[in-house]
C-alpha positions as CSV (number, residue, x, y, z in Angstrom):
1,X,75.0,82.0,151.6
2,X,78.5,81.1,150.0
3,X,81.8,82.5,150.8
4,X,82.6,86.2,149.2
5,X,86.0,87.7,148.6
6,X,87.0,91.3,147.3
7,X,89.2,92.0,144.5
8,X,90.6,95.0,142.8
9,X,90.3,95.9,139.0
10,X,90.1,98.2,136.9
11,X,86.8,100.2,136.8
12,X,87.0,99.3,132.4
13,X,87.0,95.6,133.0
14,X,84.2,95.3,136.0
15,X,81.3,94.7,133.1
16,X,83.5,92.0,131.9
17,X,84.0,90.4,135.4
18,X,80.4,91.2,136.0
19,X,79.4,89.3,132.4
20,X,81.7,86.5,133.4
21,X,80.3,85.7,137.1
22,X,76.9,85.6,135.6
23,X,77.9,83.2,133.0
24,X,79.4,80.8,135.5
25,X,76.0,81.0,137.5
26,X,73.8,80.2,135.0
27,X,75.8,77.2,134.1
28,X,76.2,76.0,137.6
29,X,72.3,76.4,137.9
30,X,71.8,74.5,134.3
31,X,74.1,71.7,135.4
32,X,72.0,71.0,138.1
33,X,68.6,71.4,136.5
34,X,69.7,69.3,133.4
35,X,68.6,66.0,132.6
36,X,71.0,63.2,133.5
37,X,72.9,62.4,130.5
38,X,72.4,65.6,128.5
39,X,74.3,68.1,131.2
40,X,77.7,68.6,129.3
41,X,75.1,69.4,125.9
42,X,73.0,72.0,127.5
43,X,76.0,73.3,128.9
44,X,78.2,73.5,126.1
45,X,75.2,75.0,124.3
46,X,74.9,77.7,126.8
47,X,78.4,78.5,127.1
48,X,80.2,77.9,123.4
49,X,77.6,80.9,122.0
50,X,78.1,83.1,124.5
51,X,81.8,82.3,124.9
52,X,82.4,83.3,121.2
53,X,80.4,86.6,122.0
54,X,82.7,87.6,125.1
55,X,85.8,87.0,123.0
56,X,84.6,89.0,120.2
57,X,84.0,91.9,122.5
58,X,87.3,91.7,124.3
59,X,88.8,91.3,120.7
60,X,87.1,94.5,120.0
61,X,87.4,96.7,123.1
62,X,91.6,96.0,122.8
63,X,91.4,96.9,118.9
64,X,89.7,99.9,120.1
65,X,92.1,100.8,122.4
66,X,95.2,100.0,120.1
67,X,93.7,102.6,117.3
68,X,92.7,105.0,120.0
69,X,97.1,105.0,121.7
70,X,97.8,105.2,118.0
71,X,95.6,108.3,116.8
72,X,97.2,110.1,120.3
73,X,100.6,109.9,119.3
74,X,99.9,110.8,115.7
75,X,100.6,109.1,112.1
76,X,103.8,106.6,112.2
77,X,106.8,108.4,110.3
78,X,107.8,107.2,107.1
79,X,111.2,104.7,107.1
80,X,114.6,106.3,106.7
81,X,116.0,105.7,103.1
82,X,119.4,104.6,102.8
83,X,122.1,105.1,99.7
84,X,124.3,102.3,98.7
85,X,127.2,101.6,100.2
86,X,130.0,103.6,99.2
87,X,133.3,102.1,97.5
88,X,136.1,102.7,99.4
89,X,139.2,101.1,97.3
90,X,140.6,101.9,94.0
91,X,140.3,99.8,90.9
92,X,140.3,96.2,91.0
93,X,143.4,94.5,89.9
94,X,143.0,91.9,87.2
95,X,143.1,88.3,87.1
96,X,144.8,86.0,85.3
């Protein structure tokens, strides 16, 4: 049996952490099942797929989270407008 630890994280991300274990398992266990000269293929195979699909659902889950803060707090206001600047002196003088 190998060596354990224990960590803290948040009860959102432990699917995540759970997804990510499992990934590194099965690579370690195709590594070593994988016909000399082809390991780096099958596991690139394996992993680039399911890589893209792990990023994609993080990607989601923090869009998610972004629209869900921003539909709490309410619609943005709209910007401030602002008059020209005011002249403060008299007539120009001429120039010769």
């Amino acid at each position: 049996m190998s060596a354990t630890i224990t960590i803290e994280i948040p009860a959102a991300s432990e699917a995540l952490v759970r997804q990510l274990v499992a990934l590194h398992e099965e690579l370690q266990a195709l590594a070593l099942s994988a016909v000399e000269g082809t390991v780096l293929e099958a596991c690139e195979a394996t992993v680039v797929p399911k890589g893209r699909e792990r990023t994609r659902n993080v990607l989601a889950d923090a869009v998610a989270r972004r629209i869900e803060v921003a539909e709490k707090k309410g619609a943005r206001s709209a910007p401030a407008r602002v008059d020209r600047p005011k002249r403060t002196g008299g007539p120009r003088p001429a120039s010769s």
